[in-house]
N, C-alpha and C positions, 0 to 999 in steps of 0.2 A: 504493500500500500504506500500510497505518496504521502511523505511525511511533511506536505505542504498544503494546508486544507484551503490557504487563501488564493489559489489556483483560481474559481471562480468568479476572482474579480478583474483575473487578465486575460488581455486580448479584448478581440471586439463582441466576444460571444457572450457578456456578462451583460453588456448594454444592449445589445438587441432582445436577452430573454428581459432586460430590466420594461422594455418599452413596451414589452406584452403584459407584463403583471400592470394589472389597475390599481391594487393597492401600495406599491410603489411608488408610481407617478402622481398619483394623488398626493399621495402623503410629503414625495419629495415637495411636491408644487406650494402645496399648504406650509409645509417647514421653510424653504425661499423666501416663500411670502412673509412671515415672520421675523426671517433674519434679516430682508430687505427692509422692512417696518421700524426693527430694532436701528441699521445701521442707518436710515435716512432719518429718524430722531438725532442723532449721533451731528446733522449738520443742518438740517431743516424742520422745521415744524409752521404750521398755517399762519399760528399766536404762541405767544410765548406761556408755557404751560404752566407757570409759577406765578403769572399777570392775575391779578384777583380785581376785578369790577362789579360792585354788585350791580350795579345799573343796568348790566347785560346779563344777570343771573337769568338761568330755566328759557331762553331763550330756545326757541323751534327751528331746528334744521333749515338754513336757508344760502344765499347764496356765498355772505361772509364766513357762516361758521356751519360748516357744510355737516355734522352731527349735532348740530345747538351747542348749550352751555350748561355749565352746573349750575348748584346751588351757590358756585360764588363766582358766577362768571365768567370763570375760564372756558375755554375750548375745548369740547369735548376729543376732536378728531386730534389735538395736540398732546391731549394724557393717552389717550390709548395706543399714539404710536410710543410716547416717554417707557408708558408702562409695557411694552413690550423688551425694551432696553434690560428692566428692573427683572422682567421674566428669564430673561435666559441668563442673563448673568447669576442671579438662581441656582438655576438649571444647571448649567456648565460647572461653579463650582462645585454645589452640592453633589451634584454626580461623579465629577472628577472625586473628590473624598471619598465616598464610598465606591470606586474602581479602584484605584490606588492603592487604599489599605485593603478593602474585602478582597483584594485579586490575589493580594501581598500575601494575607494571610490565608486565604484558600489554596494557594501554589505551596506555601509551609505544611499545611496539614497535610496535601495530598503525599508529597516529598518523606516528610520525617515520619507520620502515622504512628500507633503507638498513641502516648499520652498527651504530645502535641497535637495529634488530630484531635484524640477526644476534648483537652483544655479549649481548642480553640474552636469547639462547635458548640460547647456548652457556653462560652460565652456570646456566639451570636445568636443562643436561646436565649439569655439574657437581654440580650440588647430589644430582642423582639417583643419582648414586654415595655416598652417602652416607642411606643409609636410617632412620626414627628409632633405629630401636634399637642402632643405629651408633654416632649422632653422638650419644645418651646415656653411650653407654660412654665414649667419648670424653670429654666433656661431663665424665664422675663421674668421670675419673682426671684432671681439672686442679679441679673444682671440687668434685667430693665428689656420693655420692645425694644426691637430694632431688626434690618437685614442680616446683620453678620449672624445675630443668635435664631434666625431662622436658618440661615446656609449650613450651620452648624448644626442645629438639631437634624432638618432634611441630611444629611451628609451621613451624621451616625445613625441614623435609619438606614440608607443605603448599602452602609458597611456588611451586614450580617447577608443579606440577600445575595451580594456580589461574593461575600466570602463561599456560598453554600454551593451557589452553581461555579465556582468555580472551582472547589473542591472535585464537585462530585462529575465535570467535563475532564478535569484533568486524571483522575482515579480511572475513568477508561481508556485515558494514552496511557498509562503505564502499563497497560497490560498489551500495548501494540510490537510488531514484532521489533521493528525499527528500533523504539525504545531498550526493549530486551537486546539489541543487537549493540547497540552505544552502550550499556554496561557492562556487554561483553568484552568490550574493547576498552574498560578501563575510567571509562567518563566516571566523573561524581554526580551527585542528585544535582546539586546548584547549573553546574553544566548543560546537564539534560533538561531539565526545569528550562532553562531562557533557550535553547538551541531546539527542541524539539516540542515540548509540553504546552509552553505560552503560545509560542506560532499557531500551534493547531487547535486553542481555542480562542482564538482573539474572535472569531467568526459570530461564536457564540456572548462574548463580552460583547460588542459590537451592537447586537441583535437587545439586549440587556438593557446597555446605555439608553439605547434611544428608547426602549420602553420607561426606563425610570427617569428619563427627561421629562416625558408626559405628566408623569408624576409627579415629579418635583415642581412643574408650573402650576399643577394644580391642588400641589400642600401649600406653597409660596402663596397663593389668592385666599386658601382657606385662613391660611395665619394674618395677612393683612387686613381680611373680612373679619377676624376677632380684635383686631386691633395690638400683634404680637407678632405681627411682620413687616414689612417695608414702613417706615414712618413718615408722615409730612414734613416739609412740602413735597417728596421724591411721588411722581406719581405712581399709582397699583392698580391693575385691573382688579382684586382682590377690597380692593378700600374705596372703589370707586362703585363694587356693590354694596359696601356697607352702607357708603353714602346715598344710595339710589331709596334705599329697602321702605324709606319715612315718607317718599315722592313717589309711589307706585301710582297712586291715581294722578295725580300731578302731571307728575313728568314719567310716565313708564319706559320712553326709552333712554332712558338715563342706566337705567339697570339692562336694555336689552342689549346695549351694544358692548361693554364688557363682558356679560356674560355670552354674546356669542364671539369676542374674540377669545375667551378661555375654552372655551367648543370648538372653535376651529383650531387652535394651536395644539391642547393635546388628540382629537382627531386626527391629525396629521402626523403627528411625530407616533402616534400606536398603529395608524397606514404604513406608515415610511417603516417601524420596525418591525411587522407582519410582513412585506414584501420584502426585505433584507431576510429576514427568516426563508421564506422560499426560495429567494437566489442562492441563498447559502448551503441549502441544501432542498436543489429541485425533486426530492422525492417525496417534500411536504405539499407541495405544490399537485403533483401526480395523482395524490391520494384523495385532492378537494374535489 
């Protein structure tokens, strides 16, 4: 067997099966869109999203402020591209933390086995009792709301999930021939670990990531919606339905368009790693 599983993403034969799957294309296009959203905040916005006018409070979608306004004025169409900025930055690290160390120490367990496997699955049972929106609250009565102590709580939620699939992807390369063939020849665990073991599941981290990206965009709006994530002035799709929930008869789209930009972001990013999952292995694909 090829002890190179990331095979199906070269050549041209990876993007033409990419352009049949629907739930790829979709989800890539939807995730684009997002990061186009995030980076064009980054240099443009309609109005300036921190501008507070009451005078143009609750205003209706019109030619100036092409989603209306809030309760204090601002631009609607200018916080929900801010607030997509505040989403994947999120995202990104909180996930990057939980790949890193979960990957770190799922590659340890599988490798050493013995009491280091056991020590280190009994504590991402540990950790699992402890859910993000838990260990934020936690988190904001020693340290106070804020983004970092949501990044952090989302991140060591991530940790246990990434350690377990990665344990248990990499416990069946050890048993591949290849593997058995490099310790025949003298290799060590740490060796064979980053030379044969990591390579042939990054497919599966990969597939992982983008699922708890979705995720983590939408514990980051849950936390901001309790007032224990993103803080003002930083705009939150997350704060911006806390804000809406008093003006439902009022103003209802005030809540509808946050809420479906958090609808279409993690839609997208659970598309995009449902169709990485079938490129990665088109036998999932076969069986639909």
């Amino acid at each position: 067997m090829d002890s190179t599983p990331l095979a199906p993403l070269q050549g041209p034969g990876f993007w033409q099966r990419a352009r049949r799957n629907p739930s790829f294309m979709i989800g890539l296009a939807l995730s684009v869109l997002l990061a186009l959203a995030a980076a064009l905040s980054l240099v443009w916005t309609p109005w300036n999203p921190y501008e507070v006018d009451m005078a143009l409070k609750l205003r209706a979608p019109d030619a100036r402020h092409w989603l209306g306004t809030d309760p204090y004025g601002r631009d609607v169409a200018s916080l929900l591209l801010v607030g997509a900025r505040a989403s994947i930055a999120v995202g990104v690290i909180a996930v990057g933390i939980g790949l890193v160390i979960g990957t770190a120490l799922g590659l340890l367990a599988s490798a050493r086995r013995g009491w280091v496997e056991e020590g280190i699955m009994r504590l991402s049972d540990f950790a699992f009792a402890f859910p993000a929106i838990l260990s934020a609250i936690m988190m904001t009565a020693v340290f106070g709301p804020g983004m970092v102590n949501a990044i952090i709580a989302i991140g060591i939620y991530n940790i246990p999930t990434f350690a377990r699939i990665t344990r248990a992807s990499a416990n069946a390369i050890w048993g591949r021939e290849y593997v058995l063939a490099a310790r025949a020849c003298g290799k060590g665990s740490f060796a064979i670990t980053l030379e044969h073991v990591l390579p042939n599941i990054l497919s599966v981290l990969i597939v992982q990531a983008t699922i708890r990206f979705a995720i983590a965009i939408l514990a980051e709006a849950a936390l901001s919606y309790l007032g224990l994530g993103t803080q003002p002035p930083q705009p939150s799709w997350g704060r911006m339905l806390s804000e809406a929930q008093t003006l439902m008869f009022q103003a209802p789209l005030l809540a509808v368009f946050p809420g479906v930009a958090i609808a279409l972001a993690v839609l997208g990013l659970n598309l995009l790693g449902d169709g990485l999952r079938d490129l990665f292995d088109p036998r999932l694909a076969r069986k639909r």
